[in-house]
C-alpha positions as CSV (number, residue, x, y, z in Angstrom):
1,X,20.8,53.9,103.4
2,X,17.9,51.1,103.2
3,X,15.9,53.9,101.1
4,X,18.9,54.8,99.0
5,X,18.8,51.4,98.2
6,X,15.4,50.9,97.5
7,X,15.0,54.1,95.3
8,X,18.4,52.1,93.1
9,X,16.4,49.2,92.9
10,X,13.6,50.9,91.4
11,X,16.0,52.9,89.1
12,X,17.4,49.4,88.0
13,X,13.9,47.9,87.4
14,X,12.4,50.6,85.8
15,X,15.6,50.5,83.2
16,X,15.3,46.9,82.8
17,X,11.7,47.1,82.1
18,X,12.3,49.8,79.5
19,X,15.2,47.3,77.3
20,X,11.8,45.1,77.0
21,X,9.2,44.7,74.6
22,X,5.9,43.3,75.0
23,X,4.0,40.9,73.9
24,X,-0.3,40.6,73.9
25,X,-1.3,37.2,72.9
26,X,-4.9,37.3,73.4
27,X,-6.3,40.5,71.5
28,X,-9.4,40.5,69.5
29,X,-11.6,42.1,66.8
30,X,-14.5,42.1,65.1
31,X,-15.0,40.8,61.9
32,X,-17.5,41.5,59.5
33,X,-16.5,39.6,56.4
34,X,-15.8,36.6,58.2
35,X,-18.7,37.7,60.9
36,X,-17.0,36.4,64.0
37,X,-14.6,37.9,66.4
38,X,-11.0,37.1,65.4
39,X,-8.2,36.9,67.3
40,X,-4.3,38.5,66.6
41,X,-1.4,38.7,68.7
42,X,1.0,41.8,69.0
43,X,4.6,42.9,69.7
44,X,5.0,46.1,71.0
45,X,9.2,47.5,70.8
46,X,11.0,48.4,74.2
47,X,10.7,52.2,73.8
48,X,6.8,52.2,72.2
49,X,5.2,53.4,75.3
50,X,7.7,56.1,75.8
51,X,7.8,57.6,72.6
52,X,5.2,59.2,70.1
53,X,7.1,57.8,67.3
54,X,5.6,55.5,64.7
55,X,7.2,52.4,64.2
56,X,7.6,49.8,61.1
57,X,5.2,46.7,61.0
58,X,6.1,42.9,60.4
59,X,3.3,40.7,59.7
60,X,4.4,37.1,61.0
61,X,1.9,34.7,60.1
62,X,2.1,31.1,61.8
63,X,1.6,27.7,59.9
64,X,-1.0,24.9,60.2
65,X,-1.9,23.9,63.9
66,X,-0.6,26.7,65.7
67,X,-2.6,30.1,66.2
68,X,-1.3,34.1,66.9
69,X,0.3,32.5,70.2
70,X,2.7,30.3,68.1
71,X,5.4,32.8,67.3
72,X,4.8,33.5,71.3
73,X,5.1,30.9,73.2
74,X,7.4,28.7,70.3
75,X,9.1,31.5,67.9
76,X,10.0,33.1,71.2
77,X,9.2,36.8,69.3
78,X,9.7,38.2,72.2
79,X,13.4,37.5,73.1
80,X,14.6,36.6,69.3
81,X,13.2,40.5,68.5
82,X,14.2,42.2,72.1
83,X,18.2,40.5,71.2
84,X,18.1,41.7,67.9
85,X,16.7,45.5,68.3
86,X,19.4,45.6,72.0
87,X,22.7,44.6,69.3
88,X,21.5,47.2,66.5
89,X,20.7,44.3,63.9
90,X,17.0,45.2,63.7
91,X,15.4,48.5,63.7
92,X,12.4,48.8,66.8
93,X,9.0,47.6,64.9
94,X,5.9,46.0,65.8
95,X,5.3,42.5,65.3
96,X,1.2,42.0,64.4
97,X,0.6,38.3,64.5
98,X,-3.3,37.2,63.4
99,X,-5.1,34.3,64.0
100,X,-5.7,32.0,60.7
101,X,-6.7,28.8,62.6
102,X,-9.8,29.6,63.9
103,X,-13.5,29.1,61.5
104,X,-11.8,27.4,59.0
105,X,-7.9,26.9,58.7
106,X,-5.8,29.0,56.1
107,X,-4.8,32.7,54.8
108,X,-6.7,32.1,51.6
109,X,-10.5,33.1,50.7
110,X,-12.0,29.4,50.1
111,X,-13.1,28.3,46.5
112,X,-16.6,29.2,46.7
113,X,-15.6,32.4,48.2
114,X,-17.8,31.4,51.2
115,X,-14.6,32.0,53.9
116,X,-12.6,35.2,53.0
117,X,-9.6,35.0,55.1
118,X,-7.1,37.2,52.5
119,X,-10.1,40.0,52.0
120,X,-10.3,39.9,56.3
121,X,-6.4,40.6,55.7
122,X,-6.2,43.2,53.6
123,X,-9.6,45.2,54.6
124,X,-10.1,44.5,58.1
125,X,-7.2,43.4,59.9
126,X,-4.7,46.1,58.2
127,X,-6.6,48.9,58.4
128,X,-8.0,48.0,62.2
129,X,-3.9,47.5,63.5
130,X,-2.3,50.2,61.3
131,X,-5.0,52.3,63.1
132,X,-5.3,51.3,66.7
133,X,-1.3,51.1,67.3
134,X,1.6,53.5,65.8
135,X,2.1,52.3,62.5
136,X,3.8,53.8,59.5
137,X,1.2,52.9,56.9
138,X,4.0,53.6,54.0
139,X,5.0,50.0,51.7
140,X,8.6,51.2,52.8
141,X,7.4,50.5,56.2
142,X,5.8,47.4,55.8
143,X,7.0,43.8,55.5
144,X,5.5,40.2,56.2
145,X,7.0,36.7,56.9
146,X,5.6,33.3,58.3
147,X,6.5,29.7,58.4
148,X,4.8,26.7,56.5
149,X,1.0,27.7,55.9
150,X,2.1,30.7,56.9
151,X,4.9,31.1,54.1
152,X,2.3,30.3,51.7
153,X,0.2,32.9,53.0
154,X,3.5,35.5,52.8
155,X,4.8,34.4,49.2
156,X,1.0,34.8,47.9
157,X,-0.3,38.0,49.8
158,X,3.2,39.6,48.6
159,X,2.6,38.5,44.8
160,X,-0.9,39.7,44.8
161,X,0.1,43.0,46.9
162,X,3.5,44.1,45.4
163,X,2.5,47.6,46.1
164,X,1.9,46.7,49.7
165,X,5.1,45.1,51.3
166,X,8.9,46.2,51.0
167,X,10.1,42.8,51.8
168,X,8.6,39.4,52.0
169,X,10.2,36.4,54.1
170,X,8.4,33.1,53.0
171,X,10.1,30.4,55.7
172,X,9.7,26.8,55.0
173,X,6.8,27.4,52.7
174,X,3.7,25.4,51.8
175,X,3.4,26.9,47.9
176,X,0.6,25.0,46.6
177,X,0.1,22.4,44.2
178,X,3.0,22.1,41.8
179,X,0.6,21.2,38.8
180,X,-2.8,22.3,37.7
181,X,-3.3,18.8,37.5
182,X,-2.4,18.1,40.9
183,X,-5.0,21.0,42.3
184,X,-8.3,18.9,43.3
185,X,-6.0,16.4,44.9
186,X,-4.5,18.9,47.2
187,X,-7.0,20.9,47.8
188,X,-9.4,18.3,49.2
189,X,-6.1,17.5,51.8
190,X,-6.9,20.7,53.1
191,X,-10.9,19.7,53.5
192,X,-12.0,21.2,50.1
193,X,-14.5,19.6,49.0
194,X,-17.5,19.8,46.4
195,X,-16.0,22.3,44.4
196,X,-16.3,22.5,40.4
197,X,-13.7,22.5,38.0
198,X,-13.8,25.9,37.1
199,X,-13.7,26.6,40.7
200,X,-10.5,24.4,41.4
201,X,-8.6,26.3,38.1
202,X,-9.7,29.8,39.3
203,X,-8.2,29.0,42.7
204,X,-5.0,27.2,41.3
205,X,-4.8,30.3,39.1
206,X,-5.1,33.0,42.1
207,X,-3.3,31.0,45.0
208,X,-0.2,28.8,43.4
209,X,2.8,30.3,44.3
210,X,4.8,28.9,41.0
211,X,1.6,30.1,38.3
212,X,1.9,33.6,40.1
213,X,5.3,33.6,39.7
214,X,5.5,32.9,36.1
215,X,2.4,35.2,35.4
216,X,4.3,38.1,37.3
217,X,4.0,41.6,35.6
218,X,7.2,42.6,34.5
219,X,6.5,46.1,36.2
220,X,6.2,43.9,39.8
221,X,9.5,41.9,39.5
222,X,11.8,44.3,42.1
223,X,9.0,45.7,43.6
224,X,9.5,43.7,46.6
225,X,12.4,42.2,47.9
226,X,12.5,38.1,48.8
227,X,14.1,35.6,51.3
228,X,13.4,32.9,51.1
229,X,14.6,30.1,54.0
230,X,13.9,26.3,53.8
231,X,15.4,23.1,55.3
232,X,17.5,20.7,53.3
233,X,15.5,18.1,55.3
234,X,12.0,19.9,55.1
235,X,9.2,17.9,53.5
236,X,8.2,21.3,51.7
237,X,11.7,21.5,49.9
238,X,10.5,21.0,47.0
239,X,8.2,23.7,46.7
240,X,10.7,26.1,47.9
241,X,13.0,24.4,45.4
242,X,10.8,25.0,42.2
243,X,10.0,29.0,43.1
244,X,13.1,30.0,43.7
245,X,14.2,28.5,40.5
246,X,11.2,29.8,38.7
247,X,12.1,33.1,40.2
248,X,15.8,32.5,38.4
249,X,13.8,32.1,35.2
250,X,11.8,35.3,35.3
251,X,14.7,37.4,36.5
252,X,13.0,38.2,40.0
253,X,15.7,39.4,42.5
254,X,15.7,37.4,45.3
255,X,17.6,35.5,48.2
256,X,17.6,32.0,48.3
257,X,18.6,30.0,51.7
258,X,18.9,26.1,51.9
259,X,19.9,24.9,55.7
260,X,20.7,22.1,57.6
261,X,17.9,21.6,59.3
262,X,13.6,20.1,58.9
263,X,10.4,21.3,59.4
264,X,10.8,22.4,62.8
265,X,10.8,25.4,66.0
266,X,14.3,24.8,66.0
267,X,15.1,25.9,62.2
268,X,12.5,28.6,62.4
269,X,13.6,30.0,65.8
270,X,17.3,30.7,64.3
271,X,15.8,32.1,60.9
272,X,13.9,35.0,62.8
273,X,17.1,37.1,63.4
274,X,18.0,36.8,59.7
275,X,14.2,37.8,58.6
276,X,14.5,41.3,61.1
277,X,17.5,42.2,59.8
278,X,16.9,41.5,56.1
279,X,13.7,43.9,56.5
280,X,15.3,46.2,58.7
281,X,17.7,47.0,55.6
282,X,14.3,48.4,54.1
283,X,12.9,50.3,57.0
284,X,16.1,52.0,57.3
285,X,16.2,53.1,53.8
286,X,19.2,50.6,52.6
């Protein structure tokens, strides 16, 4: 009887364990263009290590302060994702979450093109993830979201990548200077410094989410599909405010959500659900 119900008790465990993703906070790799080793986070669906399928990827990139354990250990990936893949609402995928706080702070290649962040993106990081783990490397099959910095980073690699992402989920987004005008100011917020003026144009030009908006090819304007999320009390609502209604004016599908709700976990932690199941309507071929 007592090893009838030991061999239960393992049955039970072993079934628990396989409803449950996992999480790896701590990963690393090398960089070359940014010639340091960087770190990443990943989440890993409930049935990856028992299948030989390939799964669908979600970039999450985290905002100003935190690192690839803030989606961890505050977004609560982990549960939010397990919940939402257990009641059918998202579609099993793997959760990639790098590290854009370490070096120098940002997704963007600095003005003098001295830090690269976005080229580390797009020709280290990808390729390196979309490699090591079993990803399908298809746009259908690819999406990325992120609060604050980190929606800044999502709305701009998604305009400057159309061909790259299905859907993009900017949350609570830091979009840039509003004016041209406004650029040297900002940017020197953010610690740059020294730069000329045809530097500060050439990055307004490249990294403002409303002037890549406007200067969208028509060819690009349903190529991806938008959410957009941001707190009526949010200190970035402005922002959020001006691209979706530039997006109105250039006839760029999109969904627009204003919330109760600031610039906080809380507000971020309930959008999560939302952003899995808007891009699970892509993966699973809408």
């Amino acid at each position: 009887m007592k090893n009838l119900f030991t061999l239960l008790l393992v049955c039970f465990s072993i079934t628990l364990s396989a409803q449950t993703g996992k999480v790896f906070d701590n990963l690393s790799m090398e960089s070359k263009i940014l010639n340091m080793e960087r770190k990443y986070a990943i989440y890993l669906p409930p049935d990856y290590e028992t299948s030989q399928r390939s799964y669908p990827v979600l970039y999450l990139l985290h905002g100003a302060g935190d690192d690839q354990t803030g989606w961890v250990q505050f977004g609560e990936v982990l549960r939010i994702t397990d919940e939402a893949i257990k009641s059918g609402t998202a579609t099993p995928m793997i959760i990639v979450m790098p590290d854009a706080n370490t070096g120098k702070r940002g997704y963007f290649n600095d003005m003098k093109e001295e830090w690269r962040y976005e080229d580390f993106f797009f020709g280290e990081l990808m390729p390196y993830v979309e490699k090591k783990y079993r990803i399908k490397g298809e746009k259908r099959f690819r999406a990325i979201a992120g609060l604050s910095m980190g929606g800044g980073g999502t709305f701009v690699y998604a305009l400057h990548h159309p061909e790259l992402f299905s859907s993009a989920c900017p949350l609570s987004a830091a979009t840039g200077p509003i004016k041209q005008e406004d650029a040297r100011t900002y940017y020197e917020r953010w610690g740059e410094t020294g730069a000329s003026d045809e530097q500060v144009e050439a990055h307004y030009k490249k990294y403002s989410v409303l002037h890549l908006i406007d200067q969208m090819p028509e060819k690009d304007k349903k190529a991806v599909r938008w959410f957009i999320d941001c707190g009526d009390d949010d200190f970035l609502y402005e922002g959020n405010s001006l691209a979706h209604i530039a997006m109105r004016k250039n006839n760029i599908p999109h969904e627009f959500r204003i919330r109760q709700g600031g610039h906080t976990w809380t507000y971020w932690r309930e959008s999560l659900p939302v952003v899995l199941s808007f891009i699970s309507d892509a993966f699973h071929q809408y």
